[in-house]
C-alpha positions as a Markdown table, in Angstrom:
| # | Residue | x | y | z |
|---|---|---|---|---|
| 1 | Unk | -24.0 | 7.4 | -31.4 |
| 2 | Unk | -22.4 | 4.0 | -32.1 |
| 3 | Unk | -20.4 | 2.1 | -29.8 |
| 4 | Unk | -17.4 | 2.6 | -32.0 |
| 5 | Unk | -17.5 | 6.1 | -32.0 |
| 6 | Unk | -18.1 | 6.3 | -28.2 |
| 7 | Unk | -14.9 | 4.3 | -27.4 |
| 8 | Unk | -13.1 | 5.7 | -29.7 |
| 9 | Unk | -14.3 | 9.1 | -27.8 |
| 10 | Unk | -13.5 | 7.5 | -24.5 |
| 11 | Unk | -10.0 | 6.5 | -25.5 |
| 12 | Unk | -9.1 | 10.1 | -26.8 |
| 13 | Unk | -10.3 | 11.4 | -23.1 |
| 14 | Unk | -7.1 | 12.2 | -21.0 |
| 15 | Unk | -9.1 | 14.6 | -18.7 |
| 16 | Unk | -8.9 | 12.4 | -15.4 |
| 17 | Unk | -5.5 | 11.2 | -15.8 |
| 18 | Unk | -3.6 | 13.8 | -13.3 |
| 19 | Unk | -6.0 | 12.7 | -10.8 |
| 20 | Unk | -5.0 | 9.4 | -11.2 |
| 21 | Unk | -1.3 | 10.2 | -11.0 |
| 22 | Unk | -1.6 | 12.3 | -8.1 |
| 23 | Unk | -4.1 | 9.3 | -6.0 |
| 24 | Unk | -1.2 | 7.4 | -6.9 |
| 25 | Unk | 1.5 | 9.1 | -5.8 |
| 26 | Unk | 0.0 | 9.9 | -2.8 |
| 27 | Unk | -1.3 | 6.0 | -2.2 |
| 28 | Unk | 2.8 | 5.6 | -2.1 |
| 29 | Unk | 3.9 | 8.1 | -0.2 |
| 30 | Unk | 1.4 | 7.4 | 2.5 |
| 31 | Unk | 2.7 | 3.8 | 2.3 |
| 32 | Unk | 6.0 | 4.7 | 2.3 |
| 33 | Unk | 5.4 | 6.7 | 5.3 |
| 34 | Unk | 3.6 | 3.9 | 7.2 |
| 35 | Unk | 6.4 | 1.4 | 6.2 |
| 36 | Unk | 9.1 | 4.0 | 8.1 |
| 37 | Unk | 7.5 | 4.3 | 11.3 |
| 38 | Unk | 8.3 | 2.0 | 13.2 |
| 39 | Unk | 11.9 | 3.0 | 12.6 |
| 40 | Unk | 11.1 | 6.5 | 14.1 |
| 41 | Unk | 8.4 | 6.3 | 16.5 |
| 42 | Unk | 10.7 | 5.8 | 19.8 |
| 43 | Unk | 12.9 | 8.5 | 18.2 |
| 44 | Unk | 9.9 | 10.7 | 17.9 |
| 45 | Unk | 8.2 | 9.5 | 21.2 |
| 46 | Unk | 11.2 | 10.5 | 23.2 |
| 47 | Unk | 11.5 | 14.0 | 21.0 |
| 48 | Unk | 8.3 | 14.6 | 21.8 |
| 49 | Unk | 8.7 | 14.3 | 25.5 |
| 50 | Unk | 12.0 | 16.0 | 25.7 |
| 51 | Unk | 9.9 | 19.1 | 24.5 |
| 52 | Unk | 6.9 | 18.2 | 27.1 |
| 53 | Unk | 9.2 | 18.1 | 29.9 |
| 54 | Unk | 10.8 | 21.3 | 28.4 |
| 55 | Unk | 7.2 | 23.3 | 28.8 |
């Protein structure tokens, strides 16, 4: 097999490309998340022990 025909082959291959979306996606939502937390952590902390003292 040449090496024209195999990139050629390799450029018509779309098989791994929703796996790629979705690593991506996630990669930002996770950052996303991270990037919020320290808006909500004393919020949660005291939600949190609200429900401990609750128990």
């Amino acid at each position: 097999m040449s090496w024209l025909k195999l990139a050629r082959r390799f450029q018509a291959d779309t098989s791994g490309t929703t796996a790629v979306e979705y690593a991506v996606i996630a990669f930002v939502m996770a950052f996303a998340l991270l990037a919020c937390l320290p808006f909500f952590s004393s919020s949660v902390g005291a939600l949190f022990a609200s429900v401990v003292g609750a128990i």
